[in-house]
VOBA-295775 format. One line per field, with one value per residue (C-alpha): residue number from 1; x negated, y, z; chain; residue in one letter. Coordinates in steps of 0.001 Angstrom, whole numbers, padded with zeros to 6 digits. Each point is the difference from the previous one (the first is absolute). Example, Ala and Ser with C-alpha at 12.3 -4.5 7.8 and 13.67 -1.06 7.14 Angstrom:
<rs>
num (1 2) .
x (-012300 -001370) .
y (-004500 003440) .
z (007800 -000660) .
cadena (A A) .
residuo (a s) .
</rs>
This chain:
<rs>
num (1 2 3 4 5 6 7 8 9 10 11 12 13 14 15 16 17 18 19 20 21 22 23 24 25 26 27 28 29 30 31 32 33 34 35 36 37 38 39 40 41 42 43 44 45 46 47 48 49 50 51 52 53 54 55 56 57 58 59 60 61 62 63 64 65 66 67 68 69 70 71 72 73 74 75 76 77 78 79 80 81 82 83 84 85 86 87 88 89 90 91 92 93 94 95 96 97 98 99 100 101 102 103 104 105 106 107 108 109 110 111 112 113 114 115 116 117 118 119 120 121 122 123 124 125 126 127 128 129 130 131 132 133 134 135 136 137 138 139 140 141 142 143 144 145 146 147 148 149 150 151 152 153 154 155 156 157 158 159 160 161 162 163 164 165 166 167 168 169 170 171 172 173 174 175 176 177 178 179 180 181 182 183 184 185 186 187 188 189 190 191 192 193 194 195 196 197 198 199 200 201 202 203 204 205 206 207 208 209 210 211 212 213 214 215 216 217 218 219 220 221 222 223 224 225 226 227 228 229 230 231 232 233 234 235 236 237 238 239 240 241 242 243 244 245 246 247 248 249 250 251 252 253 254 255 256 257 258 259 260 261 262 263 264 265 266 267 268 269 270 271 272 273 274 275 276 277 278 279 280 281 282 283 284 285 286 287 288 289 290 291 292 293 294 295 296 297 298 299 300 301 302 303 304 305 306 307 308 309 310 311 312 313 314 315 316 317 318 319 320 321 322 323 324 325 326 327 328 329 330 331 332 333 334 335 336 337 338 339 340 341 342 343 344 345 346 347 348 349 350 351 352 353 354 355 356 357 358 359 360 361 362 363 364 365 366 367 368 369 370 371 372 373 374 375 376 377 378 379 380 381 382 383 384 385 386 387 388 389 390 391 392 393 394 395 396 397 398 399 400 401 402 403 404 405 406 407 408 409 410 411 412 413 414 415 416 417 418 419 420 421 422 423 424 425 426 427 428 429 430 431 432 433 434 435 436 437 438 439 440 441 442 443 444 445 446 447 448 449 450 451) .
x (020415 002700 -000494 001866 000397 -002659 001862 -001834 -002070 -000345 -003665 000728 -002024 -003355 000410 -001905 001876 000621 -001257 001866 -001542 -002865 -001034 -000414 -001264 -002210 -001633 -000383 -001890 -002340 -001429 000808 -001012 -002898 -002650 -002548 003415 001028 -003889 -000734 003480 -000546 -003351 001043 002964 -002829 -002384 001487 003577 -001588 -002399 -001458 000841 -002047 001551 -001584 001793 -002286 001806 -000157 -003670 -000690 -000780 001082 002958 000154 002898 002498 002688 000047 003033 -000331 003579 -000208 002372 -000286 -001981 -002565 000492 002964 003221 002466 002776 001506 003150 002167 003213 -000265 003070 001694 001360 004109 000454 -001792 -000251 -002114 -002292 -000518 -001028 -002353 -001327 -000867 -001240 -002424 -001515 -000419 -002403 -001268 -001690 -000312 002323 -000153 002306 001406 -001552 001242 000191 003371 002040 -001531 000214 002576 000835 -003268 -000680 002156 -001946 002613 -002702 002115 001864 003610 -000747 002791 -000530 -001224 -000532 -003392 -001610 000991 -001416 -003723 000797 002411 -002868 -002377 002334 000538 -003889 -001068 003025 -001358 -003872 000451 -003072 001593 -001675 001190 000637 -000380 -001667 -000484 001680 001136 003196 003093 -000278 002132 002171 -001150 -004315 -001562 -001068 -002767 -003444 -000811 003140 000031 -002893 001189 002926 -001898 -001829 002949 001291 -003235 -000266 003731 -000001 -003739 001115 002905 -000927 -003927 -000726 002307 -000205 -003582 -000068 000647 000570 -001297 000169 002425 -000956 -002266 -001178 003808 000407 001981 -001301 003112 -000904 -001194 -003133 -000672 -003851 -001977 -002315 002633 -001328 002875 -000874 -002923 001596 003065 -002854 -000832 002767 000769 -003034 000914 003219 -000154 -001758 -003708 000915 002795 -000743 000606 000703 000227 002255 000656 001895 -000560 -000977 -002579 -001482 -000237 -002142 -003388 -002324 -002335 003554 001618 000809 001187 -002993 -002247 002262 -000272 -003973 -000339 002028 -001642 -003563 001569 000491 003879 001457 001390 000248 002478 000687 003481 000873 003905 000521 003725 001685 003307 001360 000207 -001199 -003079 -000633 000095 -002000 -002741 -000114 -001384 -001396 -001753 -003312 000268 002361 -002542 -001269 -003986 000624 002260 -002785 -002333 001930 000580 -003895 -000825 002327 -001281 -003697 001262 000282 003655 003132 002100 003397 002566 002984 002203 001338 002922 000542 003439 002003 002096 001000 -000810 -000961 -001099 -000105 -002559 -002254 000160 -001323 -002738 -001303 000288 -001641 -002994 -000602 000369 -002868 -001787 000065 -000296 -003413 -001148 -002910 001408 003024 002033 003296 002947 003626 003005 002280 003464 001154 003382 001407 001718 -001084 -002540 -000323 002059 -000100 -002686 002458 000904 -003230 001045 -003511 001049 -000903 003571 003044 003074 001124 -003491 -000770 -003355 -001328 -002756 -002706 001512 -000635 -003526 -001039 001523 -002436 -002557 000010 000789 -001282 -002756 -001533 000674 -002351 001205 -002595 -000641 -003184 -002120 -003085 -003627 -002153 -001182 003868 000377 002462 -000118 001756 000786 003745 001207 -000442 003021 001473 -000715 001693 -002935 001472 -003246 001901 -002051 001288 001593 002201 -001955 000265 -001224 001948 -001769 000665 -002876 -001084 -001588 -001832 -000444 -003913 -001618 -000934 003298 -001518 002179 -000394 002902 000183 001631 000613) .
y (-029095 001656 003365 003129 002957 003638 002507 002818 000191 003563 001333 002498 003346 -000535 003565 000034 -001598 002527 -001951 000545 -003062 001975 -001764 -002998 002071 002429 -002619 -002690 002577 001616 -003531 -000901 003323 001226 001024 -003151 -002620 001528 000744 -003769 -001240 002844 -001275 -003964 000569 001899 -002488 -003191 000241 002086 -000861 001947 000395 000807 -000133 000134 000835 -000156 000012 -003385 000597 -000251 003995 001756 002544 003360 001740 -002941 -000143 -002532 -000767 -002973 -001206 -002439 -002373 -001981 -000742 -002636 -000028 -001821 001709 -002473 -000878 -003278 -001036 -001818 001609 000589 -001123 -000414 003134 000991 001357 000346 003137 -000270 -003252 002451 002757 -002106 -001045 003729 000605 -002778 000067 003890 000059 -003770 -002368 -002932 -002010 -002847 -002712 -002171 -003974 -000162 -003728 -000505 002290 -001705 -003460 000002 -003778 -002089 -000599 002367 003138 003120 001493 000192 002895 -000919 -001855 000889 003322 001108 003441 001401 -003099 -000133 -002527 000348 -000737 003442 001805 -000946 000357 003584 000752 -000943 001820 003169 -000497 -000261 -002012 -002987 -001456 -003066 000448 -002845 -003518 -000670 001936 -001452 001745 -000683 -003042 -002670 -001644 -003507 001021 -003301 000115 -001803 001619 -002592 -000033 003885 -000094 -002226 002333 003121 -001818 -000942 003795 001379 -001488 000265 003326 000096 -002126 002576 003200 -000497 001595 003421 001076 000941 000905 -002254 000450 -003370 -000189 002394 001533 -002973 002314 000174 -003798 -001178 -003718 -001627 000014 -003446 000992 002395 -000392 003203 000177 000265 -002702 -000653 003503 -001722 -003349 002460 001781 -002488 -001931 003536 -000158 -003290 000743 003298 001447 000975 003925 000094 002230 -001981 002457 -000107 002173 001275 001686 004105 000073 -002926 001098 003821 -000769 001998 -001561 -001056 -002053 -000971 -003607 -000281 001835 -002914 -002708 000890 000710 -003352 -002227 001934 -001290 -003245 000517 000273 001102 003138 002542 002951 001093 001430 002353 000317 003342 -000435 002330 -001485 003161 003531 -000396 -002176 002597 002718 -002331 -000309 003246 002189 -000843 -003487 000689 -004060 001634 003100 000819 -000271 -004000 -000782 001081 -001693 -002901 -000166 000781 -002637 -002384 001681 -001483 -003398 000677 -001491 002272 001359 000250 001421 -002677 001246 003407 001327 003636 000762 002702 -000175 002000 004211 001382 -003501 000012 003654 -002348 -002817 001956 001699 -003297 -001550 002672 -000340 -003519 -000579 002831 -001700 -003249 001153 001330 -003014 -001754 -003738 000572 -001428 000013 001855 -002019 001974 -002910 000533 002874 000469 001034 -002758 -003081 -000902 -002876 -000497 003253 001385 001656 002071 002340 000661 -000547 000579 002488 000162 000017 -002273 001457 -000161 003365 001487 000922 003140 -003521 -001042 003249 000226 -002974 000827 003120 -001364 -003517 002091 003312 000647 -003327 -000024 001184 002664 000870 002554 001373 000357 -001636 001268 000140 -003105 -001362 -000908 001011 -001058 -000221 -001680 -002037 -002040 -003772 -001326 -000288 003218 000998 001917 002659 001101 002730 002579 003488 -001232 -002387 -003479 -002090 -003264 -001425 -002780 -002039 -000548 -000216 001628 -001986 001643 000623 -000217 001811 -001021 000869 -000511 000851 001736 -000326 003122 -001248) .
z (-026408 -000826 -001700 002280 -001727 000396 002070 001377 002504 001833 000794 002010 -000316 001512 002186 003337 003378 002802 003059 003059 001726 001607 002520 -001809 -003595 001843 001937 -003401 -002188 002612 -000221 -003671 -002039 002226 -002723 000793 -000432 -003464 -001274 000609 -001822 -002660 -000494 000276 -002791 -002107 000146 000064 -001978 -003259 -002693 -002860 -003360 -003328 -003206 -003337 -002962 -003141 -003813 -001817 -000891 003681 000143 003004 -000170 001462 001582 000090 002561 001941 002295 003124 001450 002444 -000073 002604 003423 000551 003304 001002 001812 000964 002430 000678 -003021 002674 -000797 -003961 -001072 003804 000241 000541 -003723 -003478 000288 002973 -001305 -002990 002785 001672 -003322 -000896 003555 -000264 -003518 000494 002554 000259 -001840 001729 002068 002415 -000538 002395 000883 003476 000021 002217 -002352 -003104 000849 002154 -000970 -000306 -003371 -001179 -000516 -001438 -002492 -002924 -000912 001164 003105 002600 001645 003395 000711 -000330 -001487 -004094 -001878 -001099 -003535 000265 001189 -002009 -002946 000843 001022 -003674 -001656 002559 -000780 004461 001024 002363 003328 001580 003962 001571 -000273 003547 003193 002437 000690 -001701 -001427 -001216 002828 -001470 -000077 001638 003838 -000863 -000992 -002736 -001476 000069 -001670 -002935 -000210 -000351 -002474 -002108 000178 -000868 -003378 -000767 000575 -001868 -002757 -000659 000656 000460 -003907 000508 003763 000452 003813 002935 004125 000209 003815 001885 003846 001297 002675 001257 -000338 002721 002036 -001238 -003981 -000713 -001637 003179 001724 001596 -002773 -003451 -001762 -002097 -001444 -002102 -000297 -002035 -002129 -000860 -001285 -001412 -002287 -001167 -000698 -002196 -002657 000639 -000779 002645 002690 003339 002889 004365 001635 003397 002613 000097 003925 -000167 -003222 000978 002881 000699 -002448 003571 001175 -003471 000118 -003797 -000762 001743 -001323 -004136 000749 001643 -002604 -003145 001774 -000022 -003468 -000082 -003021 001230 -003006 001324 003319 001013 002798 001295 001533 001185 002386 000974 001857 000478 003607 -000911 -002793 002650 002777 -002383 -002518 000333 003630 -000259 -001669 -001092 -002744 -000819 -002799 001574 001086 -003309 -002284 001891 000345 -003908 -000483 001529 -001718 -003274 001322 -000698 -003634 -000623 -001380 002791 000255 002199 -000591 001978 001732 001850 001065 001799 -001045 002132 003433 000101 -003029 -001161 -003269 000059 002641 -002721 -002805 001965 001112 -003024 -002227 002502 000254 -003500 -000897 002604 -001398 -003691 000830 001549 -002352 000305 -000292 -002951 000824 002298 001026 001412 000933 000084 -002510 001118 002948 002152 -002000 002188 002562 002581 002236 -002119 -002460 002925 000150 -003622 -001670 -003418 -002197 -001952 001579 000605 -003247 -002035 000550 001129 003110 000796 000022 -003398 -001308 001121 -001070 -003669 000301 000919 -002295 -003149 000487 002250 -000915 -003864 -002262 -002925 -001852 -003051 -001577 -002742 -001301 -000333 -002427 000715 -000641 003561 002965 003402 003010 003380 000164 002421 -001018 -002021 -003841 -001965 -003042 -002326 -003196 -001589 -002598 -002637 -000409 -003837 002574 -000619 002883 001108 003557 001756 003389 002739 003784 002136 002773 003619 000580 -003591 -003088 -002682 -003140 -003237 -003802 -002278 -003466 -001964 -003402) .
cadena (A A A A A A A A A A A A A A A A A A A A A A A A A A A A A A A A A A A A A A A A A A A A A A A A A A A A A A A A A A A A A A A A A A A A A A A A A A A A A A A A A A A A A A A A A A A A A A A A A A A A A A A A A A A A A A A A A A A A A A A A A A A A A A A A A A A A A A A A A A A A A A A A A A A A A A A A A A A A A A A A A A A A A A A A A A A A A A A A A A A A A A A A A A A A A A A A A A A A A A A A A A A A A A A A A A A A A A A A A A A A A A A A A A A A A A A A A A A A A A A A A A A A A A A A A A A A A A A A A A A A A A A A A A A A A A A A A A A A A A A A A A A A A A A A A A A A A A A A A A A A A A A A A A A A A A A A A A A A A A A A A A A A A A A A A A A A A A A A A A A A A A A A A A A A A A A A A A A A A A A A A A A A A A A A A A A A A A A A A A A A A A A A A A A A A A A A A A A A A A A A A A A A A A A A A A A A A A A A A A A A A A A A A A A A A A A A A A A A A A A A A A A A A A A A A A A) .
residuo (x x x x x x x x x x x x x x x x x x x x x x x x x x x x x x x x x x x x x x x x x x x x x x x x x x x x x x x x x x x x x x x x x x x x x x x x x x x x x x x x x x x x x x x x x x x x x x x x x x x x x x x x x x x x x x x x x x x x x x x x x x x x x x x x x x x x x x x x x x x x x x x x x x x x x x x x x x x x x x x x x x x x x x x x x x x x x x x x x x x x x x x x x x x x x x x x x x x x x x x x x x x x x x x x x x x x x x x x x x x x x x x x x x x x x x x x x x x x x x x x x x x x x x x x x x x x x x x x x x x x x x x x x x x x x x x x x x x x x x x x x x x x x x x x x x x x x x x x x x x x x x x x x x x x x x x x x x x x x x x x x x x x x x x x x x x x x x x x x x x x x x x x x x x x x x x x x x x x x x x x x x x x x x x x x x x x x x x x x x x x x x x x x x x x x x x x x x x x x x x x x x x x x x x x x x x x x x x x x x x x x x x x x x x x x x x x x x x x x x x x x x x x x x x x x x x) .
</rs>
């Protein structure tokens, strides 16, 4: 990929946003900040997103050292922050590619990348992974993506092997011919990308699956038949994910169908190993039908939705979200949401990872660009929800760290997991700097050396 050149990219001073929505505000955080919601959360984020630390630092004899300073930047998150990578490179001008570069790498660090099968294999046989396959908007070639994860240290996810919407004009009618197809495309697509994209949607809304898919029965069972073929396919530490609709798998726990369906197929012993959650609102009216009203979308039923998940033991994921901003005071009402639902969801105990999907304003699907769920601009510029995710990601859940050791030569404290940077420095200015993690749930115990 072409190189674009770093302009800069405004964050614009994280002040507090004057609601005049009230109706909508008022209503939203009576539910959302009501002292049992935000002790729960508080609690969740404590307990499941932070580990402790203990660090040693002893001369080269092994004796401990008093009264060192001891400094803990974390560097980065191990929880993963993404947002689809549809349009990197798509955009009118350089200057805004290099925007949306600078938006995305800020905040995120993972990205899904595009395997609709219609837009990459738009000609049987003929599969447009390589870097300067013609263009089509929002679908760049994986091997751009990928190229650009690795340069970004942007953990990639391939989205998805089997949907059955939008698919190639030319798919075969006929279930046993499908089925060698499918085949064929999962180990191309294994075969090239199967050793640096670690995370799968291996099977895309079966729950929605309309009668007129070939594969289509009542009971799914091409979901297992694609697991599968999935786990013969790729690598044995790729992480093979389901995903689903927001209002089937958002149900009532006593009523959720997706629920029922993963618990049923990991019985059967289906290779299920992540389980993804879409949470799309495609308007400013259905955001207003169903927050802060619908108690489906509450903050009682989502954690114990998510709990319940959790139960099963596999990584969560929410793969996929849409907040308008759009209509009165819509981009307030975006950030207010948004700032919620993301605390909620950081707290919950399964949960690995968190999706926005389209970043910019207007690039998304068909009439969905019109509810404006991005969180820049047309012109790559913030939003109020761009701005509280920034705080939140790399302030509020970011570890800085500074003390001083006992006389035992230790200091501890309790980070959020991630990459730390350690400077262990006497009072004559000796220093030793050191890289490590810290692991979400544990004791992280680590030794320093002051020579």
């Amino acid at each position: 990929m072409k190189k674009i050149p770093v302009v800069a990219f405004l964050i614009l001073a994280l002040t507090p946003v004057v609601w005049v929505h009230a109706d909508f505000v008022e209503d939203f955080r009576a539910v959302w900040t009501a002292p049992e919601v935000v002790q729960k959360i508080d609690a969740g984020i404590e307990q499941h997103r932070k580990g402790d630390a203990v660090i040693l630092v002893v001369d080269k004899e092994g004796s401990p050292l008093r009264d060192i300073q001891v400094s803990a930047v974390q560097k980065s998150h191990a929880f993963l922050f993404g947002a689809n990578l549809f349009v990197l490179g798509q955009l009118a001008t350089p200057e805004l590619n290099a925007g949306y570069e600078q938006a995305f790498t800020r905040i995120f660090n993972f990205a899904s990348l595009p395997f609709y099968w219609g837009d990459l294999e738009p000609e049987p046989g003929k599969p447009r992974f390589d870097k300067d396959a013609p263009y089509i908007w929002r679908r760049p070639p994986p091997d751009a993506l990928l190229a650009w994860c690795k340069a970004h240290d942007i953990t990639p996810k391939g989205h998805p092997l089997l949907w059955h919407s939008i698919n190639p004009a030319w798919m075969p009618a006929d279930p046993g011919a499908l089925h060698e197809a499918y085949i064929k495309r999962f180990k191309e697509i294994a075969e090239r990308y199967g050793n640096d994209i670690p995370i799968w949607d291996v099977v895309n809304e079966s729950l929605v699956c309309p009668a007129t898919y070939p594969f289509f029965s009542q009971d799914r069972a091409y979901v297992s038949w694609a697991f599968e073929q999935a786990h013969q396919a790729f690598p044995d530490n790729t992480l093979l994910m389901i995903n689903e609709v927001m209002h089937v798998s958002h149900k009532p726990v006593d009523e959720n169908a997706y629920l029922d369906q993963v618990k049923a197929l990991l019985a059967a012993g289906v290779g299920i190993e992540g389980i993804g959650f879409q949470f799309h609102f495609f308007s400013r009216q259905e955001l207003d039908k169903h927050f802060p009203g619908n108690p489906v979308y509450g903050p009682e039923n989502l954690l114990n939705v998510y709990e319940r998940f959790s139960e099963l033991g596999l990584p969560l994921y929410i793969t996929e979200i849409t907040i308008p901003g759009s209509g009165d005071n819509g981009p307030a009402i975006q950030a207010e949401v948004v700032e919620h639902l993301y605390r909620l969801w950081f707290s919950i105990k399964g949960m690995a990872g968190i999706t926005w999907w389209n970043l910019v304003d207007k690039t998304a699907y068909g009439n969905e660009g019109q509810a404006l769920g991005g969180l820049v601009d047309e012109t790559v510029q913030p939003k109020p929800a761009y701005q509280a995710l920034d705080r939140l990601i790399n302030q509020e859940w970011k570890t800085n760290y500074t003390g001083k050791t006992d006389a035992d030569g230790r200091v501890a404290f309790r980070g959020f997991a991630g990459s730390y940077q350690i400077n262990a420095t006497t009072a004559d200015g000796t220093e030793r700097v050191f890289a490590t993690r810290i692991a979400a749930g544990k004791e992280n115990s680590m030794t320093c050396v002051l020579e």
